[in-house]
VEXLUMMAR-399630 format. One record per residue (C-alpha): x, y, z; residue number from 1. Coordinates in steps of 0.2 Angstrom, whole numbers, always signed. Layout:
<sites>
x->X, y->Y, z->Z, seq->NUM
...
</sites>
This chain:
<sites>
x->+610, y->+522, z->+560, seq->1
x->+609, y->+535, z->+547, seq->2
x->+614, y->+529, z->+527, seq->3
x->+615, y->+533, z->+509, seq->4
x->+604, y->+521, z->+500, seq->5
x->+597, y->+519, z->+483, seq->6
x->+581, y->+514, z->+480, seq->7
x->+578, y->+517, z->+462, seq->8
x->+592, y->+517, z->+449, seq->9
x->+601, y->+532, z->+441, seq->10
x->+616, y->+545, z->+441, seq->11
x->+622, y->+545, z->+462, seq->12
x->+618, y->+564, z->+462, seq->13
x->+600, y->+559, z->+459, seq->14
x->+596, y->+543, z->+469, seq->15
x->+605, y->+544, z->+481, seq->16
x->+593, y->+547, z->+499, seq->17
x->+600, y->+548, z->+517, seq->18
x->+590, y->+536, z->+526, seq->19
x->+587, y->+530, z->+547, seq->20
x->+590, y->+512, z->+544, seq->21
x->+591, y->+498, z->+557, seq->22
x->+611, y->+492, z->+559, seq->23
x->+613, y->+476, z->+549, seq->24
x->+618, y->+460, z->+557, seq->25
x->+631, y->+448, z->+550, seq->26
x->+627, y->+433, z->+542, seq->27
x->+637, y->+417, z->+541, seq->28
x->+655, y->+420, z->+536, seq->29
x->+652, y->+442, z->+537, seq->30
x->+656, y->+454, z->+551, seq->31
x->+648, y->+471, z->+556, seq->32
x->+658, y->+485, z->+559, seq->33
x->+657, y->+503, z->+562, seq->34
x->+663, y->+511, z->+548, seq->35
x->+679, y->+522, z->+549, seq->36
x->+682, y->+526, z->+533, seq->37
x->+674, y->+522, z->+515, seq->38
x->+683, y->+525, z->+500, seq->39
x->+675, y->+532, z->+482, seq->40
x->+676, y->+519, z->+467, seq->41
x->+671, y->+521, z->+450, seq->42
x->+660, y->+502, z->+454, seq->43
x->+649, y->+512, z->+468, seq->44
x->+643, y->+525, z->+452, seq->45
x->+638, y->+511, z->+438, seq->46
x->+631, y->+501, z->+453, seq->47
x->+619, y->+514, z->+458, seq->48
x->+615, y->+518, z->+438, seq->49
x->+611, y->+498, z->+437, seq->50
x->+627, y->+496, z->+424, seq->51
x->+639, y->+487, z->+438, seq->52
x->+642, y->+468, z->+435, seq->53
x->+637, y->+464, z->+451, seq->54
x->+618, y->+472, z->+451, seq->55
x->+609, y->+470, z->+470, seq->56
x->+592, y->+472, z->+472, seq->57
x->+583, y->+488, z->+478, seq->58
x->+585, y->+495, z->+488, seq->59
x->+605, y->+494, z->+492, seq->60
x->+616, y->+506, z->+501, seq->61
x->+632, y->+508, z->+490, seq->62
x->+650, y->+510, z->+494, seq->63
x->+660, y->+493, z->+488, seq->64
x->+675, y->+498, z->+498, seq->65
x->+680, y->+506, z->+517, seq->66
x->+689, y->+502, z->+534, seq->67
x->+679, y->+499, z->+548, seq->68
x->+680, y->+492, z->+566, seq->69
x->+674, y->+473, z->+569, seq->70
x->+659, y->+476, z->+581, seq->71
x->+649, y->+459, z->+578, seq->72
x->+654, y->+442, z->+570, seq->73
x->+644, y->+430, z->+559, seq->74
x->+640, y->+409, z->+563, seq->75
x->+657, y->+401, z->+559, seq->76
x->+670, y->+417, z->+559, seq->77
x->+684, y->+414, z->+569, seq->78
x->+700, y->+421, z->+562, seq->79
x->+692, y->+440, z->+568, seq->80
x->+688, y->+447, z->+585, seq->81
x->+676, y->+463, z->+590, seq->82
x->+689, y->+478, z->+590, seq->83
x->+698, y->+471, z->+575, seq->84
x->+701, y->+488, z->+562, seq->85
x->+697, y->+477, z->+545, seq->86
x->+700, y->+485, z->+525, seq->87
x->+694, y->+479, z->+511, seq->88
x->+677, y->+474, z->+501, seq->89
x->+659, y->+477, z->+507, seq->90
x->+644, y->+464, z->+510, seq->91
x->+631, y->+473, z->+496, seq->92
x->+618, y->+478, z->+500, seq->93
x->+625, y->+483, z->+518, seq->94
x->+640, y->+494, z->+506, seq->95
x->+650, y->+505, z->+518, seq->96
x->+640, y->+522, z->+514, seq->97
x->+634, y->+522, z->+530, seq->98
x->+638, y->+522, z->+550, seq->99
x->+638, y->+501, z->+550, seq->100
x->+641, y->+489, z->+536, seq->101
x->+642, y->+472, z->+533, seq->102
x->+660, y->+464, z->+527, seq->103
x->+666, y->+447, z->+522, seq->104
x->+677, y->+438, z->+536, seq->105
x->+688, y->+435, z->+523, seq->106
x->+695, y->+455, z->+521, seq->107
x->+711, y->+459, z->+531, seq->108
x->+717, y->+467, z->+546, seq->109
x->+721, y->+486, z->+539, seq->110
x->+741, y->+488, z->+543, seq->111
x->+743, y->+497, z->+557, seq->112
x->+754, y->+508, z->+546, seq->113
x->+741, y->+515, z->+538, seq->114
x->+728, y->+527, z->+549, seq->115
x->+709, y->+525, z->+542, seq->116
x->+708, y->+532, z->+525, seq->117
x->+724, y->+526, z->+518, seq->118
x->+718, y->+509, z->+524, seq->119
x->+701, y->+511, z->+516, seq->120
x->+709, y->+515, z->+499, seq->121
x->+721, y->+502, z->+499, seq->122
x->+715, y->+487, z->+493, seq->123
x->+704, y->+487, z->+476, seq->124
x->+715, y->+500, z->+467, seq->125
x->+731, y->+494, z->+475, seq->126
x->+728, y->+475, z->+471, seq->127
x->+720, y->+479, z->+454, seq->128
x->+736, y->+489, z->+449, seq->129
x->+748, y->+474, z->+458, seq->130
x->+738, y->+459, z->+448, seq->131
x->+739, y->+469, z->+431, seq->132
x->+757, y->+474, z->+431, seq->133
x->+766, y->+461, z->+439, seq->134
x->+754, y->+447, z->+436, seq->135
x->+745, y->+448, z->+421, seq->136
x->+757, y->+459, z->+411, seq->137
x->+771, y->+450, z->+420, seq->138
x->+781, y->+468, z->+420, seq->139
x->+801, y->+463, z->+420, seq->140
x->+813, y->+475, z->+426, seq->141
x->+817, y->+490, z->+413, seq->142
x->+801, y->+489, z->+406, seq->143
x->+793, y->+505, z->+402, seq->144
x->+775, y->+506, z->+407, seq->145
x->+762, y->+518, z->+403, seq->146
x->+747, y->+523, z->+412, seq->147
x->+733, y->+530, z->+409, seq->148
x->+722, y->+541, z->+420, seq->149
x->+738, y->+543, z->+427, seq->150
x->+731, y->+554, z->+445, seq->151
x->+717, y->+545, z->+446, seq->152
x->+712, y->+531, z->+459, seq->153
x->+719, y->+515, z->+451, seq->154
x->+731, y->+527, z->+440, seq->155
x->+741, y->+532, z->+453, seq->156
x->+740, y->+515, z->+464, seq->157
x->+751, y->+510, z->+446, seq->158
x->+763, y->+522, z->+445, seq->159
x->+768, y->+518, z->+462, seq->160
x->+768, y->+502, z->+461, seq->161
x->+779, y->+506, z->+445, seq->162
x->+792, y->+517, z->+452, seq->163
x->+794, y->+505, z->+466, seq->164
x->+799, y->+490, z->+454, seq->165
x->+812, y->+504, z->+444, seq->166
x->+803, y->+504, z->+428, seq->167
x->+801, y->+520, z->+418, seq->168
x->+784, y->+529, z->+419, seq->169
x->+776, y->+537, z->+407, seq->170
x->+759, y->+546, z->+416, seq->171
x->+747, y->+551, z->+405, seq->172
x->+732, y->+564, z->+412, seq->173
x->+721, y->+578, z->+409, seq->174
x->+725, y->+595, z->+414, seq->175
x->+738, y->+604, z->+421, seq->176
x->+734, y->+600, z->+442, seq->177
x->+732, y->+580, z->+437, seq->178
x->+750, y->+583, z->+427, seq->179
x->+758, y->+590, z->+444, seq->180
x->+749, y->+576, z->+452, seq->181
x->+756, y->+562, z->+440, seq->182
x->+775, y->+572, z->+444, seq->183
x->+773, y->+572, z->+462, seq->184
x->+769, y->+553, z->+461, seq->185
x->+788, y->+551, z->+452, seq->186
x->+782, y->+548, z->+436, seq->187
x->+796, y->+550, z->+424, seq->188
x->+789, y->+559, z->+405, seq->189
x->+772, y->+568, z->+410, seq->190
x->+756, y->+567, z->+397, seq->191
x->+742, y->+582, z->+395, seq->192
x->+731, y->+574, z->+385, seq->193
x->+720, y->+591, z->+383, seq->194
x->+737, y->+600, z->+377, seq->195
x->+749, y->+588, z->+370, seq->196
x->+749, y->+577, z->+354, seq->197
x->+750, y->+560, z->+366, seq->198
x->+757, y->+548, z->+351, seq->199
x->+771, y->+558, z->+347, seq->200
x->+777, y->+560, z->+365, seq->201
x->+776, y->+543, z->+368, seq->202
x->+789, y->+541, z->+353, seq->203
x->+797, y->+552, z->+360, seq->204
x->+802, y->+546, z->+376, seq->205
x->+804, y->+531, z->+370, seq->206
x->+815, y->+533, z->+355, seq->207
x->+804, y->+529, z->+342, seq->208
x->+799, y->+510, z->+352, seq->209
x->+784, y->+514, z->+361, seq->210
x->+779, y->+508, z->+378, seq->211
x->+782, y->+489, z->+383, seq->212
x->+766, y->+488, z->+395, seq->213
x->+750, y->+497, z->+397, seq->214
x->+739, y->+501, z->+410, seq->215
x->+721, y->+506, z->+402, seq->216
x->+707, y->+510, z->+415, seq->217
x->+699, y->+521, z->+404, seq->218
x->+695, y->+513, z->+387, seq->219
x->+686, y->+519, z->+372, seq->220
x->+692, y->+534, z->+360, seq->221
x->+710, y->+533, z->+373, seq->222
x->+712, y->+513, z->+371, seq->223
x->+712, y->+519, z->+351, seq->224
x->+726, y->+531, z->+356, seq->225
x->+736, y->+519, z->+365, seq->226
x->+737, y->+505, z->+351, seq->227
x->+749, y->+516, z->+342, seq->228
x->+761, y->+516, z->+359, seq->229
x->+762, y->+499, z->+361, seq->230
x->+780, y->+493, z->+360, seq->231
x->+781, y->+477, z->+349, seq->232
x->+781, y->+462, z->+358, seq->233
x->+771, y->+474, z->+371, seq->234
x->+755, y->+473, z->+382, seq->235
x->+740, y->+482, z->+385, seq->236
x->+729, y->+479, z->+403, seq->237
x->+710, y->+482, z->+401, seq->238
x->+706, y->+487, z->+418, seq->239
x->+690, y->+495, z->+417, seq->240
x->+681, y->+506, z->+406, seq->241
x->+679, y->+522, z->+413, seq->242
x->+678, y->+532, z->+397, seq->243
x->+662, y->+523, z->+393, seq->244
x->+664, y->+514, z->+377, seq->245
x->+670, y->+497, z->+378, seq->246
x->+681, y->+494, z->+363, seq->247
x->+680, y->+480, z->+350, seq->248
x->+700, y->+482, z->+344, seq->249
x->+704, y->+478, z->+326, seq->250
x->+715, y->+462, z->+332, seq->251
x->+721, y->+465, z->+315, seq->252
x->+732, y->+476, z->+325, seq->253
x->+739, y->+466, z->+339, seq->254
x->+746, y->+453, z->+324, seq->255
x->+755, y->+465, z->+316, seq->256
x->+762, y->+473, z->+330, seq->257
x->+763, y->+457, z->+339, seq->258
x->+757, y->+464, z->+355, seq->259
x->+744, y->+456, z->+368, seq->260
x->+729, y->+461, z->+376, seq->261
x->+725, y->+456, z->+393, seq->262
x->+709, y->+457, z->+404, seq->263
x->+709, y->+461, z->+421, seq->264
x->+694, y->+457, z->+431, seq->265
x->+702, y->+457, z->+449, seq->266
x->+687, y->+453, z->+460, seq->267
x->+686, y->+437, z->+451, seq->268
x->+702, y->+431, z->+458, seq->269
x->+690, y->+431, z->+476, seq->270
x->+680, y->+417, z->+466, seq->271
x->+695, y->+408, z->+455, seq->272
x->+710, y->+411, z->+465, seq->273
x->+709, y->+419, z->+483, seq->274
x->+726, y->+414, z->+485, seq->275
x->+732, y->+428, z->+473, seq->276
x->+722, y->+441, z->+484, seq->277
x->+730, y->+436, z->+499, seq->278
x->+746, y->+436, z->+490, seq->279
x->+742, y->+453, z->+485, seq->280
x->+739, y->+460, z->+500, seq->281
x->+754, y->+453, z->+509, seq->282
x->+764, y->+461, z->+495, seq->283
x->+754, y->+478, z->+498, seq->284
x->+755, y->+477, z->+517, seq->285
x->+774, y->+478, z->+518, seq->286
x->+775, y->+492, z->+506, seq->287
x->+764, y->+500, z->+517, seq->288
x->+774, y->+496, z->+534, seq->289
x->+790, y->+500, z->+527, seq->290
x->+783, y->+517, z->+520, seq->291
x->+785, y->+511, z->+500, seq->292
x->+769, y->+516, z->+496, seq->293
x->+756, y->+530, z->+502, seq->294
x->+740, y->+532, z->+494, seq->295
x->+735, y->+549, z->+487, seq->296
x->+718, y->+555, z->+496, seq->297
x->+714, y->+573, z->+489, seq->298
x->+697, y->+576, z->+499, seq->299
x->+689, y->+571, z->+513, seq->300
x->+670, y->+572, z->+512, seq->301
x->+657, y->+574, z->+529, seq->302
x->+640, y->+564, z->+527, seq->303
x->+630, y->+576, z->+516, seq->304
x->+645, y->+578, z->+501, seq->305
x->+645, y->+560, z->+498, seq->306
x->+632, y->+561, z->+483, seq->307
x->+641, y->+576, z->+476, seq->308
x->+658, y->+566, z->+480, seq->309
x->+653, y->+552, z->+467, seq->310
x->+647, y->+563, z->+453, seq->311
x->+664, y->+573, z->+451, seq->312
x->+672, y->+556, z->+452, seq->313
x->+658, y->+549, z->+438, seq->314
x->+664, y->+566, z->+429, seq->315
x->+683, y->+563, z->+429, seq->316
x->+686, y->+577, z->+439, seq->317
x->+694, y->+568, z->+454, seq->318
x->+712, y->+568, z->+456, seq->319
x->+719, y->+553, z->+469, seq->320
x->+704, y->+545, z->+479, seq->321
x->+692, y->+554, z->+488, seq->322
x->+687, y->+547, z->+506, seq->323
x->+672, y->+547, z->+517, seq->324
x->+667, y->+548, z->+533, seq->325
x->+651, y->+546, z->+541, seq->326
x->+653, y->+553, z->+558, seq->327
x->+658, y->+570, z->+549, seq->328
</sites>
């Protein structure tokens, strides 16, 4: 089969090599299948730059997230059968940047709502934004929530999942194509960070109040900005750090604003909890099958843009998710 793999660490653009591999074979508990379609995350990037949590050992072929079609199970899987079109997380190192990949037997049957890229988006950005506002933040009805990187994978996933709840959404982006973006996903009070004085809007929009939960995939210099829209009584998600810097809050802060910080670390629930992943995609899944929710995917990329695919998403010029297929 032909793959992307890394075999020495560094920006994707750079390690990156397309390889004649062998077609992995699934161990106990894991399926192969024929990849369909393999979503672009922001993990893929840090794990081929050796800053992931989860580091494997080189070399590895990337791509944490995809939908692919069940063509060999593993000793002991019985809930799956060959033919079976299955979304979610990737066994590393057999990641789904390539034509056959390995997957737990524990991922889900992709909704037959949803064709291939649309399935293969679904579940990390999706269930992150599902376990951080309605589980962690406990967002109640009326609730203004803003959101950060607002057209951007997970960003959007949120203000979906938002809208759909009937809360207020504030998106904040940057640039005038993601504002449109953030617009056409119904967000209510648009953000251009590169134009707009982001504290004062928020103010605005919320008389003077602020916002009463916080999405934050981003981090850094922006988690600064958002401490001074946090609603009293609020909360702010840390979802992920994508702006590079992980911030050490004055806690200061919190107490006199008496707002909370929560952590998100949604592939954990896999080890601690499973039960609220299978929770999360049954929610998902009849979004999707009554047509509540449909990801934005703004490219489709053949085999040989994959590498150049994950730099512009490592560079914050992605809007939506980006998509891969390696039959292209």
């Amino acid at each position: 089969m032909k793959a992307w793999q890394v075999q020495e660490l560094g920006d994707p653009g750079d390690v990156l090599q397309q390889v004649e591999l062998d077609a992995p074979s699934p161990g106990p508990g894991q399926v192969a299948v024929k990849v369909r379609s393999a979503a672009l995350n922001f993990p893929d990037v840090l794990m081929c730059q050796g800053l992931y949590q989860v580091r494997p050992d080189l070399p590895f072929v990337p791509g944490v997230e995809l939908c692919g079609e069940v063509t060999a199970l593993g000793e002991g899987v019985d809930n799956l059968q060959v033919g079976d079109r299955l979304m979610g997380g990737s066994a590393i190192p057999a990641g789904g940047f390539a034509q056959f990949a390995l997957m737990p037997a524990t991922n889900f049957k992709a909704p037959e709502s949803l064709d291939d890229d649309a399935a293969a988006v679904l579940m990390i950005a999706y269930q992150t934004a599902w376990a951080a506002l309605y589980r962690r933040a406990e967002l109640r009805p009326g609730e203004t929530v803003l959101v950060q990187s607002a057209a951007g994978g997970v960003g959007s996933a949120a203000v979906q999942l938002a809208k759909i709840g009937g809360n207020p959404v504030i998106a904040i982006v940057g640039g005038a194509e993601k504002a449109e973006a953030a617009k056409a996903l119904g967000a209510d009070v648009v953000i251009d960070r590169t134009a707009e004085d982001v504290v004062a809007r928020v103010k605005e929009a919320t008389d003077g109040k602020g916002a009463d939960v916080i999405f934050d995939p981003v981090g850094g210099d922006a988690y600064d900005l958002l401490t001074k829209c946090v609603a009293f009584e609020g909360r702010i998600v840390l979802v992920g750090f994508a702006g590079g810097r992980i911030q050490a809050p004055p806690l200061n802060h919190a107490l006199i604003k008496n707002y909370s910080i929560l952590g998100l670390h949604w592939g954990y629930y896999n080890v601690k909890k499973p039960e609220v992943i299978v929770e999360g995609n049954e929610f998902l899944s009849s979004l999707a099958d009554a047509g509540k929710i449909k990801p934005l995917i703004s490219r489709r990329l053949s085999f040989g843009e994959l590498p150049d695919g994950l730099e512009e998403l490592a560079a914050g010029k992605t809007i939506g998710r980006l998509v891969w297929h390696p039959t292209a």
